[in-house]
N, C-alpha and C positions, 0 to 999 in steps of 0.2 A: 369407830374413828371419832375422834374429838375436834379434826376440824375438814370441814368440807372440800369437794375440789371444786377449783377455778375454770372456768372454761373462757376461751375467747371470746368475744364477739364477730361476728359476721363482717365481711371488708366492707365499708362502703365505696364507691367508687373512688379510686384513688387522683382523677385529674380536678376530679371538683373539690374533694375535700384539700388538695395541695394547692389551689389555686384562692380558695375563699377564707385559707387560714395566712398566707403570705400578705393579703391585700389587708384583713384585719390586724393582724400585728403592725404591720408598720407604718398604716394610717393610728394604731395606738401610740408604736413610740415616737411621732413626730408630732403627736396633737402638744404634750407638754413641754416642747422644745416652743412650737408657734408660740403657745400661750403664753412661755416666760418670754419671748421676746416682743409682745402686745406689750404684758405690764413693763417692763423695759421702757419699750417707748414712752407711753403715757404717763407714766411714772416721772422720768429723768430724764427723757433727751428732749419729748416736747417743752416742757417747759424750761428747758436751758435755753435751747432756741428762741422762745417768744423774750426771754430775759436779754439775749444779747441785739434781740431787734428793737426793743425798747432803748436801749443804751445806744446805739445807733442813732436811733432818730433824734435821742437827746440830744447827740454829739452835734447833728446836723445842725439843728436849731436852736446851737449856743450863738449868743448873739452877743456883741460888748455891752459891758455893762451890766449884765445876769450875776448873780450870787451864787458859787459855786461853793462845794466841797470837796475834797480830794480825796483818794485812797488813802493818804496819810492822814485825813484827820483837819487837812489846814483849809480852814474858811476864808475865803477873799471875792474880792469883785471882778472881773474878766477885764482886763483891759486893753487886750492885743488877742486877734486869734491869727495863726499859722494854719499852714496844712496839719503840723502835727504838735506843735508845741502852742502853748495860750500863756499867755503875760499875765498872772493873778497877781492884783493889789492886795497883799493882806495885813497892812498897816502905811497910815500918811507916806507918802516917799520910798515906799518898798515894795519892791514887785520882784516876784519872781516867774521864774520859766517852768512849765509843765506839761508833761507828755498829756497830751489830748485826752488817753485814753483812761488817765488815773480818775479823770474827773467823775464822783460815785453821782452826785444829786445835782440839780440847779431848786436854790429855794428862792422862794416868794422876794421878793422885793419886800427893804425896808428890813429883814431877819437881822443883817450882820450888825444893824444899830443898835436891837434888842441882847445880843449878848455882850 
Protein backbone atom coordinates (compact mmCIF):
# COMPACT_ATOMS: atom_id res chain seq x y z
CA UNK A 1 0.00 0.00 0.00
CA UNK A 2 1.23 3.54 -0.85
CA UNK A 3 -0.44 5.20 1.71
CA UNK A 4 -0.90 4.49 5.35
CA UNK A 5 -4.12 4.13 7.65
CA UNK A 6 -5.41 6.85 9.86
CA UNK A 7 -6.33 5.97 13.26
CA UNK A 8 -8.18 8.17 15.89
CA UNK A 9 -6.98 9.64 18.71
CA UNK A 10 -8.22 8.71 22.15
CA UNK A 11 -11.33 10.93 23.63
CA UNK A 12 -10.22 13.32 25.91
CA UNK A 13 -12.67 14.07 28.38
CA UNK A 14 -15.39 15.81 26.59
CA UNK A 15 -16.75 18.55 29.55
CA UNK A 16 -13.37 19.96 29.98
CA UNK A 17 -12.28 20.08 26.65
CA UNK A 18 -16.04 21.76 25.56
CA UNK A 19 -15.84 24.07 28.38
CA UNK A 20 -12.04 25.51 27.82
CA UNK A 21 -12.50 25.81 23.97
CA UNK A 22 -16.00 27.89 24.40
CA UNK A 23 -14.40 30.43 27.09
CA UNK A 24 -11.11 30.78 24.56
CA UNK A 25 -12.79 31.51 21.50
CA UNK A 26 -14.86 34.03 22.65
CA UNK A 27 -12.70 35.85 25.04
CA UNK A 28 -10.58 35.68 21.18
CA UNK A 29 -13.41 37.15 19.18
CA UNK A 30 -14.33 40.03 21.67
CA UNK A 31 -10.59 40.92 22.32
CA UNK A 32 -10.58 42.87 18.62
CA UNK A 33 -14.08 44.28 18.94
CA UNK A 34 -12.60 45.92 22.70
CA UNK A 35 -9.54 46.88 21.06
CA UNK A 36 -11.17 48.72 17.97
CA UNK A 37 -13.23 50.50 20.33
CA UNK A 38 -10.03 51.70 22.89
CA UNK A 39 -8.53 53.20 19.57
CA UNK A 40 -11.88 54.72 18.67
CA UNK A 41 -11.93 56.46 21.74
CA UNK A 42 -8.49 57.88 21.93
CA UNK A 43 -8.30 58.40 18.58
CA UNK A 44 -11.57 60.63 17.79
CA UNK A 45 -14.08 61.01 20.43
CA UNK A 46 -11.58 62.08 23.25
CA UNK A 47 -10.32 64.63 21.54
CA UNK A 48 -13.48 65.93 19.93
CA UNK A 49 -14.67 66.24 23.33
CA UNK A 50 -11.63 68.19 24.92
CA UNK A 51 -12.07 70.53 21.58
CA UNK A 52 -15.69 71.31 22.23
CA UNK A 53 -14.76 72.11 26.14
CA UNK A 54 -12.25 74.45 24.95
CA UNK A 55 -14.74 76.38 22.65
CA UNK A 56 -17.01 76.38 25.55
CA UNK A 57 -14.87 77.98 27.89
CA UNK A 58 -14.06 80.40 25.07
CA UNK A 59 -17.46 81.22 24.64
CA UNK A 60 -17.71 81.89 28.40
CA UNK A 61 -15.05 84.36 28.64
CA UNK A 62 -15.96 86.42 25.60
CA UNK A 63 -15.99 89.53 27.16
CA UNK A 64 -16.95 93.08 25.09
CA UNK A 65 -14.47 94.35 23.41
CA UNK A 66 -12.27 91.06 22.52
CA UNK A 67 -11.33 90.59 18.80
CA UNK A 68 -13.11 87.84 17.46
CA UNK A 69 -13.26 85.64 14.36
CA UNK A 70 -16.05 83.90 12.98
CA UNK A 71 -16.92 80.66 11.09
CA UNK A 72 -17.23 82.68 8.09
CA UNK A 73 -13.99 84.24 8.07
CA UNK A 74 -15.30 87.84 9.39
CA UNK A 75 -12.93 89.70 11.85
CA UNK A 76 -14.51 92.38 14.15
CA UNK A 77 -14.51 93.54 17.87
CA UNK A 78 -17.46 92.18 20.15
CA UNK A 79 -19.57 94.81 20.93
CA UNK A 80 -22.94 93.57 22.55
CA UNK A 81 -22.90 90.02 24.01
CA UNK A 82 -26.60 88.09 24.28
CA UNK A 83 -27.37 84.81 25.44
CA UNK A 84 -26.92 83.66 21.97
CA UNK A 85 -26.23 86.23 19.61
CA UNK A 86 -22.86 88.92 20.00
CA UNK A 87 -22.90 92.50 18.09
CA UNK A 88 -19.54 92.29 16.09
CA UNK A 89 -18.09 95.66 14.87
CA UNK A 90 -16.30 94.78 11.71
CA UNK A 91 -15.87 98.24 10.25
CA UNK A 92 -16.48 102.26 11.85
CA UNK A 93 -20.51 102.31 12.21
CA UNK A 94 -21.10 98.51 11.25
CA UNK A 95 -22.10 95.98 13.35
CA UNK A 96 -23.50 93.09 12.79
CA UNK A 97 -25.52 90.16 14.76
CA UNK A 98 -23.82 86.54 15.29
CA UNK A 99 -24.79 83.31 16.60
CA UNK A 100 -22.54 82.85 19.58
CA UNK A 101 -21.52 79.71 18.48
CA UNK A 102 -19.86 80.66 14.89
CA UNK A 103 -17.35 82.45 16.87
CA UNK A 104 -13.98 80.13 15.82
CA UNK A 105 -10.87 82.20 17.85
CA UNK A 106 -10.81 85.41 20.18
CA UNK A 107 -7.11 87.11 19.13
CA UNK A 108 -4.68 89.17 21.04
CA UNK A 109 -5.71 92.56 21.25
CA UNK A 110 -4.39 95.28 18.97
CA UNK A 111 -4.48 92.20 15.68
CA UNK A 112 -7.51 93.85 13.88
CA UNK A 113 -5.31 97.17 13.44
CA UNK A 114 -2.39 95.13 12.00
CA UNK A 115 -4.50 93.74 8.97
Amino acid sequence: MLISNAYAQPAADAGQAAAAGSMGSSLGSLLPFILMIAVLYFLMIRPQMKRAKEHKSMLEALAKGDEVITGGGIAGKVAELGDNFVQVEIAANTVIAVQKQTITAVLPKGTLKSL
